[in-house]
MIDO-405609 format. One record per residue (C-alpha): x, y, z. Coordinates in steps of 0.05 Angstrom, whole numbers, padded with zeros to 5 digits, always signed. Example, Ala and Ser with C-alpha at 12.3 -4.5 7.8 and 13.67 -1.06 7.14 Angstrom:
BEGIN
+00246-00090+00156+00273-00021+00143
This chain:
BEGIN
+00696+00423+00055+00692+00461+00121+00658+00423+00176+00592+00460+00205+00614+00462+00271+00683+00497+00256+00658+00547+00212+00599+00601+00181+00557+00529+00182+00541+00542+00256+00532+00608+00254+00487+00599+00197+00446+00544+00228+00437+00586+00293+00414+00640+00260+00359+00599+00220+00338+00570+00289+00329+00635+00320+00282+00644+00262+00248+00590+00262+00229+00596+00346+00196+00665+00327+00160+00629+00275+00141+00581+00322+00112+00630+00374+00076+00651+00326+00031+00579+00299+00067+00594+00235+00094+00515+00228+00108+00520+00158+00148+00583+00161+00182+00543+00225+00197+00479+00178+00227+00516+00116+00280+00549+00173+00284+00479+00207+00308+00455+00139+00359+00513+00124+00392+00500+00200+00396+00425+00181+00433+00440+00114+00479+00488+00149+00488+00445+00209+00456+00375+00210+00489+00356+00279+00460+00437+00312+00431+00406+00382+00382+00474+00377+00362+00452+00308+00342+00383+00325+00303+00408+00390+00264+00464+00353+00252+00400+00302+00219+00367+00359+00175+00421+00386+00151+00437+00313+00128+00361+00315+00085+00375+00383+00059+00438+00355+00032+00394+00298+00006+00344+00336+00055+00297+00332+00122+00266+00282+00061+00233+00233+00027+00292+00237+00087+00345+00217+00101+00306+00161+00062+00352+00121+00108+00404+00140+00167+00372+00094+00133+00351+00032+00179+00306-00018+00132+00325-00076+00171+00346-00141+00245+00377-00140+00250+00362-00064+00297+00413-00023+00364+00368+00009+00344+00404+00082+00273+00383+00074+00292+00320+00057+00338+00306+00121+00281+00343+00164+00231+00292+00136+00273+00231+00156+00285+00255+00230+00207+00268+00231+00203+00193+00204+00243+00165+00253+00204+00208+00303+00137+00174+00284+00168+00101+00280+00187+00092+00215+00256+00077+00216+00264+00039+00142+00235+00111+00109+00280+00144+00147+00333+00105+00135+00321+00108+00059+00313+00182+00069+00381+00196+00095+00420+00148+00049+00381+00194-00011+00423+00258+00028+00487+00215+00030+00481+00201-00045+00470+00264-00068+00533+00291-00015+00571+00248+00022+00612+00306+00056+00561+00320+00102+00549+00294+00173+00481+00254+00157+00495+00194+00184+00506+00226+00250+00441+00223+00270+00416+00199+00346+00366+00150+00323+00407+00119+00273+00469+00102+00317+00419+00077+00373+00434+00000+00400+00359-00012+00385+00359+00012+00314+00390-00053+00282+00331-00090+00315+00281-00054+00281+00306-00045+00202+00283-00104+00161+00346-00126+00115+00314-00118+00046+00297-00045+00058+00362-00036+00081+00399-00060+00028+00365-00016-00021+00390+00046+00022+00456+00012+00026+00461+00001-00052+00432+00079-00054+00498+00102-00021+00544+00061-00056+00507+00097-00116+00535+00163-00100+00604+00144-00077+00671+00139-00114+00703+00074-00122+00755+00087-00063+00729+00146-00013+00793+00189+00015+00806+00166+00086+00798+00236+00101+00725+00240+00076+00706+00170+00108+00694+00189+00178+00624+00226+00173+00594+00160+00140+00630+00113+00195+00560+00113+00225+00529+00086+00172+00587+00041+00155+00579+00008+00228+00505+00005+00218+00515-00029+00153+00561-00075+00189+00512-00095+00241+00451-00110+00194+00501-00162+00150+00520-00194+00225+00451-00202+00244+00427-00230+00183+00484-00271+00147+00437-00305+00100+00402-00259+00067+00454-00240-00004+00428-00168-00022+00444-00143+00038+00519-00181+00044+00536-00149-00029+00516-00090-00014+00549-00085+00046+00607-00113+00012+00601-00060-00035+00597-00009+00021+00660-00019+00065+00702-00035-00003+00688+00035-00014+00705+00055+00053+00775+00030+00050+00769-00047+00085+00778-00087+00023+00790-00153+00058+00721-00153+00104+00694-00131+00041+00721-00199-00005+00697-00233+00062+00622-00210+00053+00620-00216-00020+00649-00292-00008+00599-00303+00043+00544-00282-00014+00571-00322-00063+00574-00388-00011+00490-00381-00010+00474-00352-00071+00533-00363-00133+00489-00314-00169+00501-00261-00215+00504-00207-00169+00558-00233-00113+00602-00255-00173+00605-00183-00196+00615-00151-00119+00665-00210-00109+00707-00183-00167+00698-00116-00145+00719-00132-00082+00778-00180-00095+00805-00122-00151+00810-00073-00101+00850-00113-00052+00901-00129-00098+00886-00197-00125+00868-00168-00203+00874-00255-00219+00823-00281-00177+00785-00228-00184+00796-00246-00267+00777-00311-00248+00711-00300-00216+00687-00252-00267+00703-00290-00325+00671-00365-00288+00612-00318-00282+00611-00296-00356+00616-00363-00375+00545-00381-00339+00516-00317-00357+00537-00266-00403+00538-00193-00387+00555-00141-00423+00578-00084-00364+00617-00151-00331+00649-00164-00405+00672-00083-00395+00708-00093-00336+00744-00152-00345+00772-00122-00401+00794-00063-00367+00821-00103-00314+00864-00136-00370+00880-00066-00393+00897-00049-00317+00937-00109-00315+00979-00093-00378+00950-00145-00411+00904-00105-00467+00904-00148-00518+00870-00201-00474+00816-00154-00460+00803-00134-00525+00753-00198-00540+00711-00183-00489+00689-00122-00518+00684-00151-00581+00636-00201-00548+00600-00143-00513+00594-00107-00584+00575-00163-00615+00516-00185-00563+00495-00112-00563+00524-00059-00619+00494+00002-00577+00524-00019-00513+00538+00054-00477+00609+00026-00452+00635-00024-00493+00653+00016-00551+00693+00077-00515+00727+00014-00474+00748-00009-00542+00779+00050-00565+00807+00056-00488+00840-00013-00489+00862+00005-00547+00901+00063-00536+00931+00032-00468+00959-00025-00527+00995+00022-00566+00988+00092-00541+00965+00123-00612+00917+00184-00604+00872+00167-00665+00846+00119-00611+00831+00180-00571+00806+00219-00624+00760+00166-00636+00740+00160-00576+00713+00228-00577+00681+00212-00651+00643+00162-00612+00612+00210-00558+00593+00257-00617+00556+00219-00646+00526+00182-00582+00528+00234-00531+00483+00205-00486+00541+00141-00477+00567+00188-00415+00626+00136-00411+00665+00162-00470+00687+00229-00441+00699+00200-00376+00753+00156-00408+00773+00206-00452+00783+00254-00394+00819+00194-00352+00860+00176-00414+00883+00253-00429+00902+00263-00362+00960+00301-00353+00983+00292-00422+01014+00345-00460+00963+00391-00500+00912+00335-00490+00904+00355-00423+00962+00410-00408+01003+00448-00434+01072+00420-00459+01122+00440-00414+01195+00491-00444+01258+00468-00441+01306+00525-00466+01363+00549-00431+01328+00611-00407+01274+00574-00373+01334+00535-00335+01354+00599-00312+01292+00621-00294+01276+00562-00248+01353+00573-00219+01335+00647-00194+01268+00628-00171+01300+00579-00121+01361+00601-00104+01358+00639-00031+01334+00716-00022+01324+00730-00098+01267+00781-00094+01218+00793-00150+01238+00857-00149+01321+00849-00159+01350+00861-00225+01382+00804-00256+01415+00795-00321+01427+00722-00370+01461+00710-00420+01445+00657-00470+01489+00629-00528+01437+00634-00579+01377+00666-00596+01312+00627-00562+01236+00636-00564+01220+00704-00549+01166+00675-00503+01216+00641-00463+01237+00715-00443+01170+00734-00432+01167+00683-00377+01232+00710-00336+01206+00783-00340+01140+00755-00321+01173+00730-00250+01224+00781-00242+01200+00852-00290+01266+00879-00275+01306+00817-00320+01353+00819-00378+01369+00781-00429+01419+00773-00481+01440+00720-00532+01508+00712-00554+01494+00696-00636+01438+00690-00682+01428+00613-00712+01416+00586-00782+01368+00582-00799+01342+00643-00777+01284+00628-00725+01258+00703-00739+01240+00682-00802+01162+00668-00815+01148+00607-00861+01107+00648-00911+01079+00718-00922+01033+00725-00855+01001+00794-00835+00993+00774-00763+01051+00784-00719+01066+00782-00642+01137+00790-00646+01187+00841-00689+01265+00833-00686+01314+00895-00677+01369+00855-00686+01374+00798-00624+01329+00843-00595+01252+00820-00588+01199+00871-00573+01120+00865-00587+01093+00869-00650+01013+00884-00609+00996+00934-00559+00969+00898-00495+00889+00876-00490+00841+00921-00453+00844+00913-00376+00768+00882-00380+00800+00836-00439+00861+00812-00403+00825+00792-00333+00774+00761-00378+00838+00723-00411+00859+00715-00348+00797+00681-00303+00798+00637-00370+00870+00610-00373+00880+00553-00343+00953+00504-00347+00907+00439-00356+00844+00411-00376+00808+00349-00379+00804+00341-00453+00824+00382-00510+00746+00388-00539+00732+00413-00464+00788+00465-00473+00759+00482-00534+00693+00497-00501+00720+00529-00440+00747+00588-00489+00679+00597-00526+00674+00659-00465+00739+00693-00504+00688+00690-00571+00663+00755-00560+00735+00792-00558+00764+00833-00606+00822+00799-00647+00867+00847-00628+00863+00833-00548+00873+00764-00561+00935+00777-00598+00961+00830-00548+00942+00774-00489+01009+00738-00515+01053+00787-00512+01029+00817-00453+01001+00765-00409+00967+00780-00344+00997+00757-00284+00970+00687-00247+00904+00691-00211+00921+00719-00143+00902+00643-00108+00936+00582-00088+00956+00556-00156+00973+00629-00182+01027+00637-00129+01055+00569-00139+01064+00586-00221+01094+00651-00212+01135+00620-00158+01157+00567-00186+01138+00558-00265+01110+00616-00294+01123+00595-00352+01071+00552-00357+01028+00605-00347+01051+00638-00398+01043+00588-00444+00972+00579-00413+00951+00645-00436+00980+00638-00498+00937+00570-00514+00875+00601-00494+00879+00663-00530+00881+00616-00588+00836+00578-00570+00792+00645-00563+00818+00646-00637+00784+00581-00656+00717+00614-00637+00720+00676-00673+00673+00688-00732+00656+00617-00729+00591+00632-00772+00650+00645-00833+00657+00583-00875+00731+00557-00851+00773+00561-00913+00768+00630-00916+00753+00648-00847+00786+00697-00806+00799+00655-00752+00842+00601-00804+00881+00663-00830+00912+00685-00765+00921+00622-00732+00959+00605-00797+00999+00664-00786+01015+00651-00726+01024+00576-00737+01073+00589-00794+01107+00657-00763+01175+00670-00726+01191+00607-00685+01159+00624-00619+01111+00585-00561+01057+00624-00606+01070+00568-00650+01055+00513-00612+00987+00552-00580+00968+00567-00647+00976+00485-00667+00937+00474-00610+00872+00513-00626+00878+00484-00692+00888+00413-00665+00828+00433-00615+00786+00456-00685+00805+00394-00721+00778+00349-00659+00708+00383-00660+00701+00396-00731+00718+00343-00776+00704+00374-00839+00767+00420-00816+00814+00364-00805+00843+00354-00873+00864+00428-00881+00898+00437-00811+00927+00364-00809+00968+00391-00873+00988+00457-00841+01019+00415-00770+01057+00373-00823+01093+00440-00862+01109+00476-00801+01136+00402-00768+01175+00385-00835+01210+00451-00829+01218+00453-00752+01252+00377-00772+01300+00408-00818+01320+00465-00772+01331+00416-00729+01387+00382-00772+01428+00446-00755+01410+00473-00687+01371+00467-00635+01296+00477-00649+01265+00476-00576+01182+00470-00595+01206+00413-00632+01180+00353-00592+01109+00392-00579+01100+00403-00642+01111+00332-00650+01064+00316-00597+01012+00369-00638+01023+00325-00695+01009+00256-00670+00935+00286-00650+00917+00292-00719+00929+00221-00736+00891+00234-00800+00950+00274-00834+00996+00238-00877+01035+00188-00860+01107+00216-00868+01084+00280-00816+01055+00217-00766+01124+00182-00771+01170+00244-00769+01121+00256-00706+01133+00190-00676+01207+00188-00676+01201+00249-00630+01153+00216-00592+01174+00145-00573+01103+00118-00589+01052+00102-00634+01080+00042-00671+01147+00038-00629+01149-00005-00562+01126+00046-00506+01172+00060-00452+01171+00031-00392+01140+00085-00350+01095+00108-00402+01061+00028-00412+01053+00032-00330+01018+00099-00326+00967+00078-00384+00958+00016-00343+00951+00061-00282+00902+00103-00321+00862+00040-00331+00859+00024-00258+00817+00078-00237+00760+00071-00285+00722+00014-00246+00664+00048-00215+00618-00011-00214+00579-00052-00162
C-alpha cells in the first residue's frame, strides 16, 4: 500500500483540511469533524490535520466536549473512529483511546495509527492501567496474521514498543505478558516472545500461557517443546481449539498420523466442533495426499458453511496444485520451443519464425506460439496412430477441423464485449476449484457460441503486471486459462435444465470426448468443477473422466499422448469413479495409495505450517 505521505494520501488529506478550516470559520463543527475524519483516513500523521483537530476541540469547548462531534453509534466510520481516540486522549482518557486505536489497527494494520504523539509519549506508560491494555493488545493480535511481513511491521513498531513497556512495568500481571507475547511473536521476535509467554506460565501455569507458550515456542522453531507444552496442558484441561493445533503441528511436523487422535478426541468431546472436522480431513490428506480428502473437505463446508475453517484449509491445501488451484502446466515439444524463442536475445514479437515438430501435437499448443509471436509457423513431420484428430464418439461441438496436418478453427471468434469479458475473467490460478467455479458464474449470461470461439481465439493477457510476464514468458498458460474458464462459463449455462439432458453436459461432452486437444483437459475441468458442487452430478461425469482416461491410456501404449498426466490429475478429483479409472490415475500420479515423494510429503507438511492462526 502507498504510504500517505509519498502519495495522493497527502494531497487528499490537505485538501479535506482546507475544507474543514472554512467549515470552521464558519461554527459549522460538525461539517469541520466529518472533514477532520476524511484527512485522518487519508493521512493519519497530516501535522494540519491534527492542529485543525485541536482547534475544533476549543471551538467546542473543549476534547470532552467535541466528543459529540465523532459519535461511535452504529456502523462507525474508521476516520471517525481515529478522530475520536485523539479527542480521548485530548480530554485524559488514555485507556479509551488506546482501545480506540488498537480497533483501527485491527481492522487495517497498514496504516500509520500507532504513530500518534500521545501514544509514543514517555508519560503514557505511566498512565494505562495493564488490564485495559491487554484487551487492546489481544484486539490487535485479533486482526493480524500469524507472522506480519517485516516490510509491513514498521508502522505498528510504536505500538510494539508500547506493548513492550507496559509488560516491563508490570511483570506480574499474566494477561498482559500473553498478550504481549502474542504481540511481538507476530512481529517477528519469536525468542522475547517464548520469554514472555515463559514468564506467564512461571506465575500463572494456566490455560491461557500454555497455549501462547506453544504459540510462541512453534514459531521459533522448537515444534517439540512446543508439542510438549500443549499436550501437558491438554492433559490438565482439555480443549478442543488446543486438540486442533497440536494435531496440525503433528501434521506440520510430518507426523499426521500422530495428530489424527487428537481430533478424534476433539470430535468426540464436541461432534459440531467448527475446526476439528475440516482438520481431520486436512491431516488426512497431508497422510496420504488423496483428493477425496479434499473433496470432503468441501462436503463438510456445504453442509456447515458457517465452520469458516474448511475453505481456509481447503484453499491452503489446493494451493498451487494443478486444476485444484491452477492450471496444469504443457509439456509438448512446441511449448519447448516456444519458451526457447521467448528467451533467446532480440527475438521480437513481431519476427517471423518457423518450427518444425516430428509429430502432430495439440492444436492448442500452436495457439500458444502464435499467441506470443502472430507471425509463427508450424509444421509436423507425420501424423501418429492413433489418430489424435479423431473424436471419441459422434460430438456436434467442435473447436478444431483438420486439413490434413493442418489445424484451423472450427468457431468464429467471440464478440469483442464477450472476449474482454472472457478476458477480465480468466485467471491461471485460483484458490479452490468450487471458487473457480463461482468466479465463472459472470460468463453465465454468454452465448454458447462466444465461449466456444474464446478457445480458439483467445484474447491476449490483461495489459498489467502478470499479463506481460505470461505473454513474456508462458503464454501458454494463458491460453489454457481461457480455455478452463470458458468451460467453466459452460458449467453455468442453462443450469435451470435438469443435467442429463442439459445443454451444458452435451457440449462439455463433446468437447471432453473430441480431437485430443487442451480443450480436453478444460472441458474435464468444468466437469470436475460441476461434480465438486453438485453431487447428484458426480456419478455421470466421474464415468465420462474414466472413458476419455482409458483411451488417452491406450494411446499412450503407442505414442506420446501429452494431456495424459492432467487428465490423470482430473481423474484423481473424482475419487468417487471406479476404482480401475482411480488406479490407472494414480500410476500417473505417484500418489494416493503409493508412498509420496519426497518433495511432495514436505510441501503438504509445509502447507500445514501456515495454518496456525491462534493465540
Amino acid at each position: 500500500m502507498e504510504h500517505p505521505e509519498c502519495g495522493d494520501g497527502r494531497l487528499t488529506a490537505q485538501g479535506e483540511v482546507a475544507v474543514a478550516r472554512l467549515a470552521l470559520h464558519s461554527d459549522n463543527l460538525s461539517h469541520a469533524a466529518a472533514h477532520l475524519a476524511d484527512a485522518l483516513l487519508a493521512d493519519p500523521q497530516l501535522p494540519a490535520a491534527h492542529e485543525a483537530l485541536a482547534q475544533l476541540c476549543a471551538r467546542a469547548g473543549g476534547p470532552a466536549e467535541a466528543r459529540a462531534l465523532f459519535p461511535l453509534d452504529g456502523e462507525v466510520y474508521l476516520g471517525t473512529l481515529v478522530c475520536r481516540a485523539h479527542v480521548e486522549a485530548a480530554a485524559g482518557d488514555l485507556e479509551n483511546a488506546v482501545g480506540m486505536l488498537a480497533s483501527a489497527i485491527r481492522f487495517d494494520h497498514s496504516r500509520p495509527w500507532a504513530g500518534a504523539a500521545w501514544l509514543t509519549a514517555p508519560e503514557t506508560v505511566d498512565r494505562l492501567e495493564p488490564d485495559s491494555f491487554a484487551q487492546a493488545v489481544s484486539r490487535v493480535n485479533s486482526g493480524l496474521p500469524d507472522q506480519l511481513p517485516e516490510e509491513r511491521r514498521t508502522v505498528l513498531r510504536p505500538f510494539e514498543e508500547l506493548t513492550r513497556a507496559l509488560a516491563a512495568r508490570h511483570p506480574e500481571h499474566v494477561l498482559l505478558l500473553a498478550m504481549a507475547s502474542g504481540l511481538v511473536r507476530r512481529l517477528g521476535d519469536t525468542a522475547e516472545a517464548v520469554r514472555l509467554a515463559e514468564q506467564a506460565q512461571r506465575i500463572d501455569a494456566g490455560h491461557l500461557a500454555a497455549v501462547m507458550l506453544g504459540n510462541a515456542l512453534r514459531a521459533d522453531g522448537r515444534p517439540a517443546q512446543a508439542l510438549q507444552v500443549w499436550e501437558t496442558e491438554l492433559a490438565r484441561e482439555f480443549d478442543g481449539y488446543l486438540a486442533v493445533d497440536v494435531a496440525e503441528l503433528y501434521g506440520a511436523t510430518g507426523r499426521p498420523a500422530e495428530g489424527l487422535p487428537w481430533l478424534e478426541r476433539a470430535l468426540a468431546t464436541d461432534p459440531a466442533h467448527p475446526k476439528a472436522a475440516p482438520a481431520r480431513h486436512g491431516l488426512r490428506y497431508c497422510a496420504d495426499g488423496d483428493r477425496a480428502h479434499l473433496l470432503a473437505l468441501h462436503d463438510h463446508h456445504r453442509a456447515h458453511p458457517d465452520h469458516g475453517y474448511a475453505p481456509e484449509l481447503l484453499a491452503e491445501l489446493c494451493r498451487r496444485q494443478p486444476w485444484l488451484g491452477m492450471v496444469h502446466g504443457a509439456s509438448e515439444a512446441t511449448v519447448n520451443v516456444l519458451h526457447q524463442f521467448l528467451e533467446a536475445p532480440g527475438t521480437e514479437r513481431h519476427h517471423e519464425l518457423e518450427c518444425t515438430a516430428s509429430q502432430l501435437e495439440p492444436p492448442s499448443s500452436a495457439l500458444a506460439l502464435r499467441l506470443a509471436f502472430p507471425n509463427a509457423t508450424i509444421g509436423y513431420g507425420s501424423l501418429p496412430e492413433p489418430d489424435p484428430r479423431l473424436t471419441l464418439r459422434q460430438v456436434t461441438h467442435r473447436i478444431w477441423q483438420f486439413d490434413g496436418l493442418a489445424a484451423t478453427p472450427a468457431v468464429p471468434p467471440p464478440a469483442p464485449a464477450a472476449a474482454e469479458l472472457i478476458r477480465a475473467t480468466a485467471a491461471v490460478s485460483w484458490s479452490t476449484l468450487p471458487a473457480a467455479y463461482d468466479h465463472a458464474v459472470r460468463l453465465a449470461g454468454l452465448p454458447v457460441a462466444d465461449l466456444l470461439g474464446a478457445m480458439a481465439h483467445p484474447p491476449l493477457p490483461p495489459e498489467d503486471e502478470l499479463g506481460r510476464a505470461l505473454l513474456a514468458h508462458q503464454p501458454e498458460l494463458w491460453v489454457r486459462a481461457v480455455q478452463s474458464f470458458a468451460c467453466l462459463g459452460l458449467a453455468h449455462h442453462r443450469t435451470d435444465q435438469p443435467w442429463p439432458e442439459s445443454e451444458r453436459r452435451r457440449v462439455l461432452a463433446d468437447l471432453l470426448l473430441g480431437a485430443e486437444d487442451w480443450v480436453v483437459e478444460a472441458a474435464g475441468l468444468a466437469l470436475v468443477a460441476i461434480a465438486w458442487t453438485d453431487p447428484g452430478t458426480r456419478e455421470d461425469i466421474g464415468t465420462l473422466l474414466a472413458e476419455r482416461l482409458a483411451d488417452a491410456a491406450r494411446s499412450a501404449q503407442r505414442r506420446e499422448v501429452t494431456i495424459l498426466r492432467s487428465l490423470g490429475a482430473l481423474m484423481l478429483c473424482c475419487p468417487w469413479a471406479d476404482r480401475p479409472a482411480l488406479d490407472l490415475a494414480r500410476g500417473l500420479d505417484g500418489s494416493p495409495g503409493q508412498p509420496a515423494l519426497p518433495a511432495v510429503e514436505e510441501e503438504r507438511r509445509r502447507r500445514f505450517g501456515r495454518l496456525f492462526r491462534r493465540g
